[in-house]
matplotlib code that plots the C-alpha trace (Angstrom):
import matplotlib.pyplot as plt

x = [-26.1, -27.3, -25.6, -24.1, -23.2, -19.7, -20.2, -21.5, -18.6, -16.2, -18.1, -17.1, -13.9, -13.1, -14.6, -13.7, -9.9, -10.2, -10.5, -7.1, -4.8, -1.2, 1.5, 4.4, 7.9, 9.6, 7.2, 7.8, 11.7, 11.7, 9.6, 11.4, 15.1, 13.2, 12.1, 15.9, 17.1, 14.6, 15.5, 19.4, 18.9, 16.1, 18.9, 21.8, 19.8, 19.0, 22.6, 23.4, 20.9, 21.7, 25.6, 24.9, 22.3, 24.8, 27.5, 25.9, 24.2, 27.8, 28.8, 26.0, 26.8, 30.1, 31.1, 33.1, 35.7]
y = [15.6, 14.3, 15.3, 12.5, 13.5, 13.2, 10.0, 7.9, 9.5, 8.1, 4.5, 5.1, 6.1, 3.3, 0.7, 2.0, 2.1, -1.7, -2.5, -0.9, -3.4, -1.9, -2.7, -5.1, -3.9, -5.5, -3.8, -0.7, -1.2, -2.4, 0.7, 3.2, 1.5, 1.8, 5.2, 6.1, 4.6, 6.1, 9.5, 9.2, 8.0, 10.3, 13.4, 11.6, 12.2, 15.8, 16.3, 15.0, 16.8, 20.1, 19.6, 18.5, 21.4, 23.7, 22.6, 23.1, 26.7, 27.6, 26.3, 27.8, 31.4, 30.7, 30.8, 27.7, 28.9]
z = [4.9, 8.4, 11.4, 13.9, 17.6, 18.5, 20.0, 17.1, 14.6, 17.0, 16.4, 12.8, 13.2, 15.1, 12.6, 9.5, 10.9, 12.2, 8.5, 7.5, 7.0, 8.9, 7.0, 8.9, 10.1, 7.3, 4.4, 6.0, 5.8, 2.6, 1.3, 3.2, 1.6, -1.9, -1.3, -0.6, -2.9, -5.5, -4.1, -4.8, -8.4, -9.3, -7.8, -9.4, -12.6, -12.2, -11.3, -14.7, -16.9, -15.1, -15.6, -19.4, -20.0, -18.4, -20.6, -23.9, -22.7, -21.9, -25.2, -27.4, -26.1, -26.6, -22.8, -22.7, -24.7]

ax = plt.figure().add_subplot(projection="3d")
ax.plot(x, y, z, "-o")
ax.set_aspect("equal")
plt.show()
């Protein structure tokens, strides 16, 4: 692979990022809400599979009793 000096990867650089397209302030809120709210489901689910896991462990060696 061919070298490039310093100043002609910072050409690059500099095109390549003027084609990203920056998402707005509102898509960014929205995804940051989702990802939240993602986040609390996905731990109230764990929180239920551990307690209901926990339960029948305690149950199958007899620990519940």
């Amino acid at each position: 692979m061919a070298r490039t000096n310093p100043f002609e990867f910072l050409q690059e650089v500099r095109t390549e990022v003027s084609k990203v397209t920056w998402p707005t302030r509102r898509e960014t809120i929205i995804t940051t809400i989702m990802v939240v709210i993602m986040s609390i489901l996905a731990s109230l689910f764990f929180l239920a599979a551990d307690y209901v896991m926990g339960t029948a462990v305690s149950f199958i060696l007899g620990l519940g009793a």
